[in-house]
C-alpha positions as CSV (number, residue, x, y, z in Angstrom):
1,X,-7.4,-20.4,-64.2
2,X,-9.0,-17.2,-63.8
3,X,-12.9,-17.1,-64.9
4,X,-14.0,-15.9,-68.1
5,X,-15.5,-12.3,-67.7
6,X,-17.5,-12.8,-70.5
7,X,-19.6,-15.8,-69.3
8,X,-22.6,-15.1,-66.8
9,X,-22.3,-17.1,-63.5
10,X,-24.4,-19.8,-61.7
11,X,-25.6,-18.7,-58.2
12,X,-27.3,-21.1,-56.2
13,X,-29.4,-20.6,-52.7
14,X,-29.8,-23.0,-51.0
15,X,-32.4,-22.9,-48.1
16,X,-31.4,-19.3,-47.5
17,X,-33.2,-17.9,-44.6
18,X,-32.8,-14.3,-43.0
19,X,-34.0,-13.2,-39.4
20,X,-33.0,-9.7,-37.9
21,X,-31.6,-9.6,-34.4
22,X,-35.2,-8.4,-33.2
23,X,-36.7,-11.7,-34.5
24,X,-38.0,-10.2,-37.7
25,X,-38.0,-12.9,-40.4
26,X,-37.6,-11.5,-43.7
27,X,-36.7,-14.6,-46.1
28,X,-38.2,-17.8,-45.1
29,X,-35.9,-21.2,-46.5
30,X,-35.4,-20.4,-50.2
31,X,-33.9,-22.7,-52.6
32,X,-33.6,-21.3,-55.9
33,X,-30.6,-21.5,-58.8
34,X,-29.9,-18.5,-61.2
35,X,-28.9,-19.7,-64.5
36,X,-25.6,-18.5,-66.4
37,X,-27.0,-15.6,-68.7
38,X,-30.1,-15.5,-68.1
39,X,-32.1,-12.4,-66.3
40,X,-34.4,-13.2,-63.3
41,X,-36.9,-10.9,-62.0
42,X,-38.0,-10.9,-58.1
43,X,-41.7,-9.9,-57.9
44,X,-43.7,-9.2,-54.5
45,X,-45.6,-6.8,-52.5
46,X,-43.7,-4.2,-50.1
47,X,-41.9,-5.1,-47.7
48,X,-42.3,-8.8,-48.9
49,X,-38.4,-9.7,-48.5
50,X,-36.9,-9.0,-52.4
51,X,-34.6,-6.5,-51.8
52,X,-33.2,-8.6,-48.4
53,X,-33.1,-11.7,-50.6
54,X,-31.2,-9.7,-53.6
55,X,-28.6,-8.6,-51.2
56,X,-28.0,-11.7,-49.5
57,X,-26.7,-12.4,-53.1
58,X,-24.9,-9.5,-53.8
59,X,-23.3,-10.3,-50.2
60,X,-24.5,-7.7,-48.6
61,X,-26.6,-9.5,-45.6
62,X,-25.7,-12.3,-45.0
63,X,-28.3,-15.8,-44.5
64,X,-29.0,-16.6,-41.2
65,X,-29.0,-20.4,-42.3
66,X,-28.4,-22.0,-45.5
67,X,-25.6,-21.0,-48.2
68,X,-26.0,-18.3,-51.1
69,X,-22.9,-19.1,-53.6
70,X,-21.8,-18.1,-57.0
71,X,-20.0,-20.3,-59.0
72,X,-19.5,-22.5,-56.2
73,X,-18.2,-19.4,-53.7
74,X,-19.2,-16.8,-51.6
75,X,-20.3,-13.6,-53.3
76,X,-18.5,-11.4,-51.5
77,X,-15.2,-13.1,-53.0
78,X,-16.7,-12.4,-56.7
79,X,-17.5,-8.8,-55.7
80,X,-13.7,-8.2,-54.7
81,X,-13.0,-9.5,-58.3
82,X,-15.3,-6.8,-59.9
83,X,-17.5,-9.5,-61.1
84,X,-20.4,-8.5,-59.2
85,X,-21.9,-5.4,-59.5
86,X,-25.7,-3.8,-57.8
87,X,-27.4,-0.8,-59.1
88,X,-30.1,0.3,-56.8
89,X,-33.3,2.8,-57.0
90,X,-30.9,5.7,-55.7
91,X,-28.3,6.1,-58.1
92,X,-25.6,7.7,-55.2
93,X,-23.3,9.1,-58.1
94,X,-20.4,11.1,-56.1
95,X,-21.6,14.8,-56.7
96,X,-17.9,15.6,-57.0
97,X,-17.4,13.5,-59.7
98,X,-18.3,13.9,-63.3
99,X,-20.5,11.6,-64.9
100,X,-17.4,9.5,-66.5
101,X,-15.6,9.6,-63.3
102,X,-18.4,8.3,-61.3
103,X,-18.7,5.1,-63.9
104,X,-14.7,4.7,-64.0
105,X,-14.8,4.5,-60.3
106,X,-16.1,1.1,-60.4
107,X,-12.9,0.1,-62.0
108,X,-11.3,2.0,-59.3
109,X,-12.9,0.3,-56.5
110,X,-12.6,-3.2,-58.4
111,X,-8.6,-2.5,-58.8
112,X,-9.2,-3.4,-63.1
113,X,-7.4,-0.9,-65.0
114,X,-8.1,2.1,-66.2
115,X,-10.3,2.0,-69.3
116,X,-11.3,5.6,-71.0
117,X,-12.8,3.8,-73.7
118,X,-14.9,1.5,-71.9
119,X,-16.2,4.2,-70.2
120,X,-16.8,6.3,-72.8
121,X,-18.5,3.7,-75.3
122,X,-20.7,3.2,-72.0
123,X,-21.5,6.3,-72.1
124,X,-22.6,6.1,-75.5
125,X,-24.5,3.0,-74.7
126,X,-26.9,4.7,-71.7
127,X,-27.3,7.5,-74.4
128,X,-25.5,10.0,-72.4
129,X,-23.4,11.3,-75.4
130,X,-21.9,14.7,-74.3
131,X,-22.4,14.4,-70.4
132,X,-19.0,12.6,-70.0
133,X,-17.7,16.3,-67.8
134,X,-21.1,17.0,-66.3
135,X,-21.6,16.6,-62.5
136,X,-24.5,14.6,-61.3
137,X,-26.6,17.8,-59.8
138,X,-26.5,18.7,-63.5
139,X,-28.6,16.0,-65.0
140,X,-32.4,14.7,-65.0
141,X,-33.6,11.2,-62.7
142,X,-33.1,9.3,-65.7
143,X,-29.9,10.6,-66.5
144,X,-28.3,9.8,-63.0
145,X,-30.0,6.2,-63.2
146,X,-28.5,5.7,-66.5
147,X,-25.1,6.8,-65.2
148,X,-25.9,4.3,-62.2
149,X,-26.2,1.5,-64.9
150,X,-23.4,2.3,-66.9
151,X,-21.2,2.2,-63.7
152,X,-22.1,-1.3,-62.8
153,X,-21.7,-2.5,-65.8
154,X,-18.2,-0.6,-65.9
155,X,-16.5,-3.7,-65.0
156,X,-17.8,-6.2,-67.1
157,X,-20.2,-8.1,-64.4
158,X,-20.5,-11.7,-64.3
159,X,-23.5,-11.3,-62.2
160,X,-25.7,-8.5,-62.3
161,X,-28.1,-7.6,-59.6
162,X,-30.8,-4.7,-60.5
163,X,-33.0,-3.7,-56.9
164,X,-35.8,-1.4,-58.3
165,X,-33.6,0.1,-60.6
166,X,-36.0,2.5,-62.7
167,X,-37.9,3.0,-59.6
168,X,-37.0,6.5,-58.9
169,X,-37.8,8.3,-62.2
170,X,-40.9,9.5,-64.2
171,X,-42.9,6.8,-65.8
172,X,-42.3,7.5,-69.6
173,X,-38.3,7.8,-68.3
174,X,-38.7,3.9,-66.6
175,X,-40.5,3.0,-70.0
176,X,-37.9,4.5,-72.0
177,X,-35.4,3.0,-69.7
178,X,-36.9,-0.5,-69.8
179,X,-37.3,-0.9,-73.1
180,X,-33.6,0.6,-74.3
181,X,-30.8,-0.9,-71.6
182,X,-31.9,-4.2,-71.2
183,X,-30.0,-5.1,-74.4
184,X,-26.9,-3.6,-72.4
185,X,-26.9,-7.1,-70.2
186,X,-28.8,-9.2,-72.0
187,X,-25.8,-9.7,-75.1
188,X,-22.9,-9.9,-72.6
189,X,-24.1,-13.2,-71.0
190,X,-24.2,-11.9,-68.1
191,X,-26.4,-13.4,-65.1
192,X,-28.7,-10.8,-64.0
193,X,-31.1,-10.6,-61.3
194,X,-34.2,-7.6,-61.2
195,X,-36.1,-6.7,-58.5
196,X,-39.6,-4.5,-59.2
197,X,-42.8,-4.3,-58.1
198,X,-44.3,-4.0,-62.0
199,X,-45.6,-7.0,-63.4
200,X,-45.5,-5.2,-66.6
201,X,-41.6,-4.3,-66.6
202,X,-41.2,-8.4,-65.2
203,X,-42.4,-10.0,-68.3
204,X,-41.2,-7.4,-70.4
205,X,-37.2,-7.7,-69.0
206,X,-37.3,-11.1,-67.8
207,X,-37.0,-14.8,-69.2
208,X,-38.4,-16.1,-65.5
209,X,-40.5,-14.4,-63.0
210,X,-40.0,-15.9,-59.3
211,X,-43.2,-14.6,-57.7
212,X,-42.6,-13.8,-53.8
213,X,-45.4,-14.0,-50.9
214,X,-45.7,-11.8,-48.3
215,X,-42.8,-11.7,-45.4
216,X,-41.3,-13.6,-44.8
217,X,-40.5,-14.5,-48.6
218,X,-41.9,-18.0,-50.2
219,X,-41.5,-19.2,-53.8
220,X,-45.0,-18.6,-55.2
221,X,-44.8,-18.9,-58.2
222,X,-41.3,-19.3,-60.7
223,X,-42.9,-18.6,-64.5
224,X,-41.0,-19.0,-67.4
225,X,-41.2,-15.9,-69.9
226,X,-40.5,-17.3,-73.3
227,X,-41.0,-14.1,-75.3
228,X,-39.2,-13.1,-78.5
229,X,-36.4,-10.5,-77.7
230,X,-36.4,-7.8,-78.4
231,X,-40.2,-7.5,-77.2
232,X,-43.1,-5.6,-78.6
233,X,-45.1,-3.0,-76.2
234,X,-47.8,-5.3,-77.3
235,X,-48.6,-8.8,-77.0
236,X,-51.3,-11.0,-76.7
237,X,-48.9,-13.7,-74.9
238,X,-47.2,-11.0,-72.7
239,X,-50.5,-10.0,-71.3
240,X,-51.7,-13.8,-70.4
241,X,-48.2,-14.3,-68.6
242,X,-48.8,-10.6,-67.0
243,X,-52.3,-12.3,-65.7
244,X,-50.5,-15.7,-64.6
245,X,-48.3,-12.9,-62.4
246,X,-51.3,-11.2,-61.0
247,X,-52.8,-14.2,-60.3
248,X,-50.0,-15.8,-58.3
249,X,-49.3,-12.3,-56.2
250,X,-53.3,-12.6,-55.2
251,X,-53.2,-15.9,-54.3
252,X,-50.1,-15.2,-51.9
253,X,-52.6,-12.4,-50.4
254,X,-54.9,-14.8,-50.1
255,X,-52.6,-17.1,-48.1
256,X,-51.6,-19.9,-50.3
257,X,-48.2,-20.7,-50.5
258,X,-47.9,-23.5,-53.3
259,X,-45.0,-22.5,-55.9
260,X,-46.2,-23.2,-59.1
261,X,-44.3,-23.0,-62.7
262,X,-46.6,-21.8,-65.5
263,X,-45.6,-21.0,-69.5
């Protein structure tokens, strides 16, 4: 029976570990499980292994020991299906394309029918209205990202992996965006996994922070973020879990590598 595209997915890592071929050990043995629905944030300093461990999920790189799977299989079997999709920091919409045909190419590339009105209540959604002909070279940073989102999220994703996603536009844009597409994900079920390197933007989007050490990447710290959606700008109890963040980060800096669990 084919999976319901409606219901977020369960991906598991199991000891994951990932060395380059010139010895450079980027994930140290990582055992984590993602649960259905929920979004996850990856927090670390640069360079710490977030983005390497993000695309061993997507399928991307693959672990040099141990098993990433979703739902029980590989994830590059669930990205053929269309029901894994990545947005990254650089949008790379297809200049050629207009906005609309750069988010319906995900559909394309996915082999899922054609769907104008997906795509164009999408559209809607990332507040694009009226940009649905306009070519990519034709909008502002934020605009591209929020095409970027719409297109992975073009095919209905199970599992939705987010690396440093508001990263490239202005600050009151990655505000803006932070505090408006979350709800995009967030009432589809979908499983979602953020990278970022704001502590602010973790407790904000996520309901569980997994704090990362320096390379190679260690479990710090996984902190539970039971905030009220949709979340005020500010909050007494935001701020003590944006401390309990800080505080696990230094402490990797420091050299302890303890994972802790916190509310």
């Amino acid at each position: 029976m084919a999976p319901d595209r409606r219901a977020g997915v369960t991906v598991t890592v199991d000891a994951a570990t990932k060395v380059y071929p010139d010895g450079t050990e980027a994930v140290a043995p990582i055992t984590l499980t993602l649960d259905p629905g929920r979004t996850t944030v990856l927090v670390g300093p640069s360079g710490c292994g977030k983005s390497t461990l993000l695309r061993m999920i997507a399928g991307l790189e693959s672990a040099t020991a141990g098993e990433v799977l979703v739902d029980g299989e590989p994830p590059t079997i669930v990205q053929r299906r269309g029901e894994l999709a990545v947005a990254f920091q650089d949008p790379s919409l297809l200049p050629w394309r207009s906005v609309a045909a750069n988010i319906a190419l995900a559909r394309e590339l996915a082999r899922l029918d054609r769907d104008d009105e997906r795509v164009a209540e999408l559209i809607d959604l990332v507040g694009l209205t009226g940009f649905a002909a306009t070519k990519p070279a034709a909008l502002s940073g934020g605009m591209r990202q929020r095409a970027a989102i719409a297109r992975a999220l073009a095919t209905d994703p199970r599992l939705l992996l987010l690396d440093e996603p508001f990263g490239a536009v202005d600050e009151l844009t990655r505000q803006q965006l932070a505090r408006e597409l979350p709800a995009l994900w967030e009432g589809g079920g979908t499983t979602t996994l953020l990278v970022t390197h704001s502590v602010a933007e973790a407790v904000r989007l996520a309901d569980r922070v997994i704090v990362l050490s320096p390379r190679p990447a260690r479990v710090l710290a996984d902190i539970p973020i039971k905030l009220p959606r949709p979340r005020r700008d500010s909050d007494p109890a935001a701020d003590r879990l944006e401390r309990a963040v800080v505080e696990a980060l230094e402490r990797g800096h420091a050299g302890g590598d303890a994972a802790q669990t916190g509310g």
